[in-house]
C-alpha positions as CSV (number, residue, x, y, z in Angstrom):
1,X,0.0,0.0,0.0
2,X,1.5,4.0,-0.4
3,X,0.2,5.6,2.2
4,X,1.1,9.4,2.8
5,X,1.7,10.7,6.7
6,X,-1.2,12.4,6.6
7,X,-3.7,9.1,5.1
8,X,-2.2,7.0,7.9
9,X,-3.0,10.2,10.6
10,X,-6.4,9.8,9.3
11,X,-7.1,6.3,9.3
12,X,-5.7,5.9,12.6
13,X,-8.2,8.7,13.9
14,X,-11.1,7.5,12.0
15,X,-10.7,3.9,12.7
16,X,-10.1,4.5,16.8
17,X,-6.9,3.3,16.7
18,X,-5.4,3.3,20.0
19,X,-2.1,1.6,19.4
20,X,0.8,1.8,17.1
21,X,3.8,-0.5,17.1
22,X,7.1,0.5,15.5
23,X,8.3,-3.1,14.0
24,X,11.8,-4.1,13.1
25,X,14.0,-6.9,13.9
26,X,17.7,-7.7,15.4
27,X,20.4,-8.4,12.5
28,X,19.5,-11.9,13.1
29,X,15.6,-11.5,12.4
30,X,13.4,-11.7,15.8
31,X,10.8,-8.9,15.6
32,X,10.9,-6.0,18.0
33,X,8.4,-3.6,18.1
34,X,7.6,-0.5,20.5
35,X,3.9,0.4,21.2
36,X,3.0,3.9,21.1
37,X,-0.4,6.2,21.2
38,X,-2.0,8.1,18.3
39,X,-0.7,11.9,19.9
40,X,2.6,10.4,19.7
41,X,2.5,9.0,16.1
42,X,3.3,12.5,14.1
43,X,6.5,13.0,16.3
44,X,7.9,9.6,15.2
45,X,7.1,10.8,11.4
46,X,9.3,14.3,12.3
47,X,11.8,13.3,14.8
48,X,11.5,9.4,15.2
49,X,11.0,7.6,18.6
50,X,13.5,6.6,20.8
51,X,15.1,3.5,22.1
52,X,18.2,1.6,23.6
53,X,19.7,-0.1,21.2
54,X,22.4,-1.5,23.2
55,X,19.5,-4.0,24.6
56,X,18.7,-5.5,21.1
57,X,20.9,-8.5,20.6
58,X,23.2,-8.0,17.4
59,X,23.6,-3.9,18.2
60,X,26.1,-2.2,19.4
61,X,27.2,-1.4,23.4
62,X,26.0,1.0,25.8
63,X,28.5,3.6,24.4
64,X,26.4,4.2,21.0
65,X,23.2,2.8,22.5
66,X,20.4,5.8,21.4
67,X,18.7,5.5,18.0
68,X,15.5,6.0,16.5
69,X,12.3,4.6,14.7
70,X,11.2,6.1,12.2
71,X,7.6,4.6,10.4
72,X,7.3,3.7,7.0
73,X,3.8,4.5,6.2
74,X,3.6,2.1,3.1
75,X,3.5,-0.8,5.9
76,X,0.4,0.1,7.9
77,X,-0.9,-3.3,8.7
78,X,-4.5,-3.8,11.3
79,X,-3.6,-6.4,13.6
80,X,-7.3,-7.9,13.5
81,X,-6.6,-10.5,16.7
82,X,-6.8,-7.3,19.2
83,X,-10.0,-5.6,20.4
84,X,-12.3,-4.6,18.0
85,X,-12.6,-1.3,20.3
86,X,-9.0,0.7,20.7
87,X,-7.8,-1.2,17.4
88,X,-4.1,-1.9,17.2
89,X,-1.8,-1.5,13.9
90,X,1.6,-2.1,13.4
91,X,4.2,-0.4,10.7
92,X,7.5,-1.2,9.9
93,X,10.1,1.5,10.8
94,X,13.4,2.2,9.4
95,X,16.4,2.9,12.4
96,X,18.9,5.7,12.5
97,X,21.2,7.5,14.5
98,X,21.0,10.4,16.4
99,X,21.8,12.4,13.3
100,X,19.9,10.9,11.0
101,X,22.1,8.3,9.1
102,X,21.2,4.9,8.6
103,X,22.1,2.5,11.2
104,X,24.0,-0.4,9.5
105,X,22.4,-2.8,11.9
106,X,18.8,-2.0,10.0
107,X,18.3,-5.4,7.9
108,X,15.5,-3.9,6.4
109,X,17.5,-0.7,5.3
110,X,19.9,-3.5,3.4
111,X,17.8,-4.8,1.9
112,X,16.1,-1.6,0.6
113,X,19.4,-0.2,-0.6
114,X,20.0,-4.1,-2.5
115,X,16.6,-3.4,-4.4
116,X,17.8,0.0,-5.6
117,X,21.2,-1.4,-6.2
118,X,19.6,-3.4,-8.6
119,X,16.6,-1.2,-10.7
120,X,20.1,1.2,-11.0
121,X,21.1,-2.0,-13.4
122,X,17.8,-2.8,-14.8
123,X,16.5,-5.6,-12.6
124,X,14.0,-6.4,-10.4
125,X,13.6,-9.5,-8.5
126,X,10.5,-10.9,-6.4
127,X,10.3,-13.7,-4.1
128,X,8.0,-16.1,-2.3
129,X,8.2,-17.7,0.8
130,X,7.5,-21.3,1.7
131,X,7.9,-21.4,5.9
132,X,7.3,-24.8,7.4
133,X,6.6,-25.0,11.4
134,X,5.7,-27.5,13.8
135,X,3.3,-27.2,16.7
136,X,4.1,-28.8,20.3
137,X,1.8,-28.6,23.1
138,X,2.2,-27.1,26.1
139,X,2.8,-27.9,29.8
140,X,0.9,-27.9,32.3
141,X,2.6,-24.5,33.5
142,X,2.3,-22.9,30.0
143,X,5.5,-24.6,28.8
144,X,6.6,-25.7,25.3
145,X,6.8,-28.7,25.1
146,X,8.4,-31.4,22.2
147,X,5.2,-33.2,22.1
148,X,3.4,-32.9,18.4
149,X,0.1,-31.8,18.0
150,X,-0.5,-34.6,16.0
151,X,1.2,-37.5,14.4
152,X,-0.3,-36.8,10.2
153,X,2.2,-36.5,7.5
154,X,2.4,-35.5,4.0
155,X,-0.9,-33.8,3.3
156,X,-3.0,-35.8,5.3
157,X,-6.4,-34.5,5.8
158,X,-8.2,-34.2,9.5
159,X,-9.2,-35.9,12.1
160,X,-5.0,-37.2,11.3
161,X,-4.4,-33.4,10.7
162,X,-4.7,-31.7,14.0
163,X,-3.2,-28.2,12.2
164,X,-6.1,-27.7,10.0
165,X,-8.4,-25.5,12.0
166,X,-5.0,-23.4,13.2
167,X,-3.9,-23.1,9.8
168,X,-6.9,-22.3,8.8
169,X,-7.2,-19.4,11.7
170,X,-4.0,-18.1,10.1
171,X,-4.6,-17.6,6.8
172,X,-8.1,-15.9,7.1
173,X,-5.9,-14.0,9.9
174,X,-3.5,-12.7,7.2
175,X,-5.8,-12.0,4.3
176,X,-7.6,-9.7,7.0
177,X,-4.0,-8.1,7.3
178,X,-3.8,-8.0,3.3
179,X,-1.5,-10.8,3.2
180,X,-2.6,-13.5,1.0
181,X,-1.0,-17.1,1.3
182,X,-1.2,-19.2,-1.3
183,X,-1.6,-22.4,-0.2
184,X,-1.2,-24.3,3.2
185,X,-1.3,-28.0,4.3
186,X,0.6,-30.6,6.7
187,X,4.1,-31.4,6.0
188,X,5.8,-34.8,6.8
189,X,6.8,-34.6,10.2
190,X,4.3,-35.0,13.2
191,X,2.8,-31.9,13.9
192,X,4.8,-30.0,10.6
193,X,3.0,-27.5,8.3
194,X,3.4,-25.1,5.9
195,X,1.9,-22.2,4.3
196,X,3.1,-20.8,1.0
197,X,3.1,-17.2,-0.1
198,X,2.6,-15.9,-4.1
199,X,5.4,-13.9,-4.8
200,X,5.9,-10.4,-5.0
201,X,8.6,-7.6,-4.3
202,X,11.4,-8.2,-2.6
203,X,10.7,-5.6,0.6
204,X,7.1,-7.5,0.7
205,X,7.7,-10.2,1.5
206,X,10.2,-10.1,3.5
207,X,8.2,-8.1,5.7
208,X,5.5,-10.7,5.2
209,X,7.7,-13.0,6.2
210,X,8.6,-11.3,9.2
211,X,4.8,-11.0,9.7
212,X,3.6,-14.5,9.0
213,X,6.3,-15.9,12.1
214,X,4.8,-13.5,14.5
215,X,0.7,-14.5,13.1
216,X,1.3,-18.2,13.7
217,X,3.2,-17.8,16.9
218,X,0.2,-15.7,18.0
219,X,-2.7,-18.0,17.0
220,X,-1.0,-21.2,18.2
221,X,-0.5,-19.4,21.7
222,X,-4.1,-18.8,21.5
223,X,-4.8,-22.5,20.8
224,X,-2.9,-23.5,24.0
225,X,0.1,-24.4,21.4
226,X,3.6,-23.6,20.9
227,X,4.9,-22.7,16.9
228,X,8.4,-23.9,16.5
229,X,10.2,-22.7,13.5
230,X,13.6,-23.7,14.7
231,X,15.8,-25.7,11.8
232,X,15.7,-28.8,13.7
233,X,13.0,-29.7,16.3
234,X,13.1,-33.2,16.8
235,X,16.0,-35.2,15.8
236,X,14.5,-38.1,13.5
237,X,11.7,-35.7,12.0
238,X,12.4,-33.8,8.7
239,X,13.8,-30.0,9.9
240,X,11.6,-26.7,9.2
241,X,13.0,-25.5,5.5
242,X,12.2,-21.5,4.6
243,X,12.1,-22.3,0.5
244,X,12.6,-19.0,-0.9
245,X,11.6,-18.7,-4.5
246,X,12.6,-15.9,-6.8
247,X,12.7,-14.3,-10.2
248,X,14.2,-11.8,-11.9
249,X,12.4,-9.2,-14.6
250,X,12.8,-8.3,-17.1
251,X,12.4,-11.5,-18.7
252,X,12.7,-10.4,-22.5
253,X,16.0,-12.3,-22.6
254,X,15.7,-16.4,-21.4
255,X,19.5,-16.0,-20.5
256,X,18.7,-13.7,-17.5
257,X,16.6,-16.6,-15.5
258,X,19.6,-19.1,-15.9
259,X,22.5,-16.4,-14.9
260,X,20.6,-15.0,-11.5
261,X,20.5,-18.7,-11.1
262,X,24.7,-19.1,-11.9
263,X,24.6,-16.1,-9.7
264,X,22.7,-18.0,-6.9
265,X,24.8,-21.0,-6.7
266,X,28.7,-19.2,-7.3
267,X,27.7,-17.5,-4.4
268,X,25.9,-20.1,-2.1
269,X,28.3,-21.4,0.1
270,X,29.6,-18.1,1.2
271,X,25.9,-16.3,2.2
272,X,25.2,-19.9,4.4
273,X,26.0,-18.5,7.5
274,X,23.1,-16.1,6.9
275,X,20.6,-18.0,5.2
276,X,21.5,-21.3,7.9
277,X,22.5,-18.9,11.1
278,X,22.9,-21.4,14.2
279,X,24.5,-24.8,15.2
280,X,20.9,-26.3,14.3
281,X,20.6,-25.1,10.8
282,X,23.6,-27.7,9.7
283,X,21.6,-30.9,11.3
284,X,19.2,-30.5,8.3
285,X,21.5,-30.5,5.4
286,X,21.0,-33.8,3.3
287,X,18.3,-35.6,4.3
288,X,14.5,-35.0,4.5
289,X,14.5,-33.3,1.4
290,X,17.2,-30.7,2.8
291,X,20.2,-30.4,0.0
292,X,24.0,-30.7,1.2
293,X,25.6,-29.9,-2.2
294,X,25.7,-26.7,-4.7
295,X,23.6,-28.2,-7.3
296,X,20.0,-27.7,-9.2
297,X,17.6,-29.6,-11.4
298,X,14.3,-29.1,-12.6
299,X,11.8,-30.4,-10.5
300,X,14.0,-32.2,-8.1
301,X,14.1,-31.6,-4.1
302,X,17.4,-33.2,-3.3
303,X,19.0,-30.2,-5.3
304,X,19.9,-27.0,-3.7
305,X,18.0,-25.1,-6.5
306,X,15.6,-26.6,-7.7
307,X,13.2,-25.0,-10.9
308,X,9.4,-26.0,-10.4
309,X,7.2,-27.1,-13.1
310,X,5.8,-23.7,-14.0
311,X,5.7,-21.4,-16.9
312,X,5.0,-17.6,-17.6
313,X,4.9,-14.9,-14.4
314,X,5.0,-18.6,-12.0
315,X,8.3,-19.5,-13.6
316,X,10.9,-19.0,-11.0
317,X,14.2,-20.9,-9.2
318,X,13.5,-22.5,-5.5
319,X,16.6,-22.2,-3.0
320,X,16.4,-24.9,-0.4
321,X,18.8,-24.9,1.8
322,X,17.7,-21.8,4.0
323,X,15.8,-22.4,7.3
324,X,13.1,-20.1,9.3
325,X,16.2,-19.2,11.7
326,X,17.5,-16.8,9.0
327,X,16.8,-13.1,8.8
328,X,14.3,-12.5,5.4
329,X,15.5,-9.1,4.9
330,X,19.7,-10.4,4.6
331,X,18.5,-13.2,3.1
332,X,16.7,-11.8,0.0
333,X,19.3,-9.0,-0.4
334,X,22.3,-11.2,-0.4
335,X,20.1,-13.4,-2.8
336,X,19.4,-10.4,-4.9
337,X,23.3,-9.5,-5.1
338,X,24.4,-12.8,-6.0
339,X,21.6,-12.8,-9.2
340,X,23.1,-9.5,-9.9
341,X,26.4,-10.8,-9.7
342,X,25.4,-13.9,-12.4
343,X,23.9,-11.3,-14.5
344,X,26.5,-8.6,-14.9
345,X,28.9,-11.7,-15.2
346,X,27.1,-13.5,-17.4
347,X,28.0,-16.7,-15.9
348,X,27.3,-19.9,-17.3
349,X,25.1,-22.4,-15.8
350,X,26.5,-25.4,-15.1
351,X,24.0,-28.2,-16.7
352,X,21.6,-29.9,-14.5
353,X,22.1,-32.9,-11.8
354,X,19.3,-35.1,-12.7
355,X,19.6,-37.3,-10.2
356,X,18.9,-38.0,-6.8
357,X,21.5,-36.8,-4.7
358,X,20.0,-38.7,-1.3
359,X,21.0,-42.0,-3.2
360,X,24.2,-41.1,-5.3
361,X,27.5,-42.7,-4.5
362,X,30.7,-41.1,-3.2
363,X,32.2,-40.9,-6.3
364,X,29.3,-39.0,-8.0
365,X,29.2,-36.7,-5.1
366,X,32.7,-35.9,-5.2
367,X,31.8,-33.9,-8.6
368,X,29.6,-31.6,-6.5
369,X,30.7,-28.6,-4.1
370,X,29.1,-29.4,-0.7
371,X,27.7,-26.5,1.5
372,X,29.8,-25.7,5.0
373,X,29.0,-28.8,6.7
374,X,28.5,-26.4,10.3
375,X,28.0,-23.0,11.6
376,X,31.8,-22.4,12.3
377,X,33.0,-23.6,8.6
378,X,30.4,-21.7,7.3
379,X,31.6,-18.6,9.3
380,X,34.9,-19.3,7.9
381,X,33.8,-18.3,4.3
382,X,31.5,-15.8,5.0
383,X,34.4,-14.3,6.4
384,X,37.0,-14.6,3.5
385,X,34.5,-13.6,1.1
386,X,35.3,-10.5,-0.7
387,X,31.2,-11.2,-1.7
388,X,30.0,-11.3,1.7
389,X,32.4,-8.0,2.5
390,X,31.1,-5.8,0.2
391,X,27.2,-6.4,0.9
392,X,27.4,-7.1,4.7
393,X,28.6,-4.5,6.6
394,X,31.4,-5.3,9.0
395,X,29.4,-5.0,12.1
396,X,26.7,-7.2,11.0
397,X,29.1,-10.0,9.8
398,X,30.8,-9.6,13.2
399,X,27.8,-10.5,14.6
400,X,26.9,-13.5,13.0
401,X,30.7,-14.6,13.3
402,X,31.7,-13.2,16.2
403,X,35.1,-12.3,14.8
């Protein structure tokens, strides 16, 4: 939506608003927001709205610790689960200093600047999100718990699927948000589901994204439920996979799609530690559907791109290794410089694996270059990567690798 300062003064009067949360998120994704009241909502516009930014995990120390929030009104969202009376809505806010320059810890503010980076070539690139979850019961104090809901699989249908009804609850949830899934259904571990997202710009739907985490972590808790989107819940269950797919425009020339691919997989190993960000993330990698080596194929789910039997505006390349741990807004810029990369390159792809990678044998593997195998390895490249240096900026990479 474009909203101007004054349309979102004036719905927030007219619809008896009485709440406003500032959203953003840490460098490594978790949404923070700050609640304010209507009288205050035309000083954050002019002068922003203060917090401690030494207390957000990722930022820097109590020596540079004040910045502000500043709202972007295109991002006014109702947040329909609160009272119907003294409504609550949320926008997205941008962070800067004291003197107005961008913080460098703002994810979102990367990935704004990788969007422009890339209409200043001639590109634009949109993405959908595929976030799988599972939902544990609670204690008997309020507790998560690793109990599944249920024990369905693959797109089993209730009474085995338990998840309908909450999935259900979320969807109608976000398209009263104006968020419209796609599709949703139960995946193949017990208590695992999924809900798909049609694409659209890159700064949708990573806020989406964002969004979607915080909807089904709400409704679940209202259901007496916990939403776990951690890589690897259980450890004989298939791990929670955040399949991001993406395309690039214009599409006059077929040559484009297969470079952002090229892009995509040159650059794969070195944006892992951001796309697979904890010790967690590396106990999915080949099995379950999960890939362990830089490859693709059409169709196939044991590559690490795969390209899905679709054709026209639907045609688009699915990267599979990333998990719900990582932050949307890094991992869709970094995504969106490496497809930049393959197309001002014009890199070559490499032609497809059409095999099953699950069942190959060493010697056919050892033709493939496998992702980091953990979080420190991973670290390790991110590190040395002159890639990674010039998109990431230093503080941010410090804090994902602690160097």
């Amino acid at each position: 939506m474009n909203y101007s300062k004054d349309e979102v003064l004036q719905y927030v009067e007219e619809e008896d608003v009485k709440f406003i949360r500032l959203a953003f998120c840490d460098v490594f994704g978790r949404q923070k927001n700050i609640s304010i009241m209507p009288h205050e909502l035309s000083r954050a516009f002019r002068y922003g709205i203060a917090f401690d930014g030494s207390a957000i995990r990722g930022f820097k120390d109590e020596s540079f610790s004040d910045l502000f929030l500043f709202p972007d009104t295109d991002t006014l969202m109702l947040l329909p689960w609160r009272p119907e009376h003294g409504k609550v809505v949320q926008l997205f806010a941008d962070i800067r200093y004291p003197d107005g320059s961008p913080c460098e810890f703002d994810t979102r503010g990367l990935l704004k600047k990788a969007v422009a980076d890339a209409a200043a070539a001639g590109y634009r690139f949109y993405f959908g999100a595929e976030q799988e979850f599972y939902l544990f019961e609670l204690d008997e104090n309020g507790c998560p718990t690793k109990i599944p809901y249920d024990n369905a699989g693959y797109m089993d249908i209730a009474p085995d699927d338990r998840g309908e009804n909450i999935r259900r609850e979320v969807c109608l949830t976000l398209e009263q948000m104006g968020i419209l899934p796609e599709s949703s259904h139960h995946e193949e571990g017990p208590g695992q589901n999924e809900i798909d997202f049609r694409y659209s710009d890159a700064l949708t739907a990573a806020d989406n994204a964002l969004t979607f985490r915080m909807v089904v972590r709400t409704i679940a808790h209202r259901n007496g439920l916990c939403a776990d989107f951690s890589p690897k819940p259980l450890p004989d269950a298939p791990g929670n996979g955040f399949h991001i797919n993406m395309s690039v425009r214009p599409d006059d020339n077929p040559e484009n799609f297969n470079r952002m691919i090229a892009g995509i997989l040159d650059k794969a190993a070195e944006m892992t530690a951001f796309l697979n960000p904890v010790p967690n993330s590396y106990e999915r990698f080949g099995s379950n559907k999960a890939p362990a080596y830089v490859s693709w194929s059409p169709q196939n789910r044991s590559q690490l791109v795969r390209i899905p039997a679709a054709e026209g505006p639907y045609r688009r390349a699915e990267l599979r290794s990333p998990d719900p741990a990582t932050n949307p807004f890094l991992a869709f810029a970094l995504m969106i410089y490496a497809g930049l990369y393959g197309l001002e390159k014009q890199l070559t792809l490499l032609p497809a694996a059409n095999l099953n990678l699950y069942k190959a044998d060493a010697e056919t593997l050892s033709c493939f270059d496998r992702l980091p195998a953990d979080l420190e390895s991973a670290c390790r490249l991110a590190a040395d990567s002159s890639f990674i240096r010039t998109h990431i900026p230093k503080a941010v990479l410090d804090s994902y690798c602690r160097k």
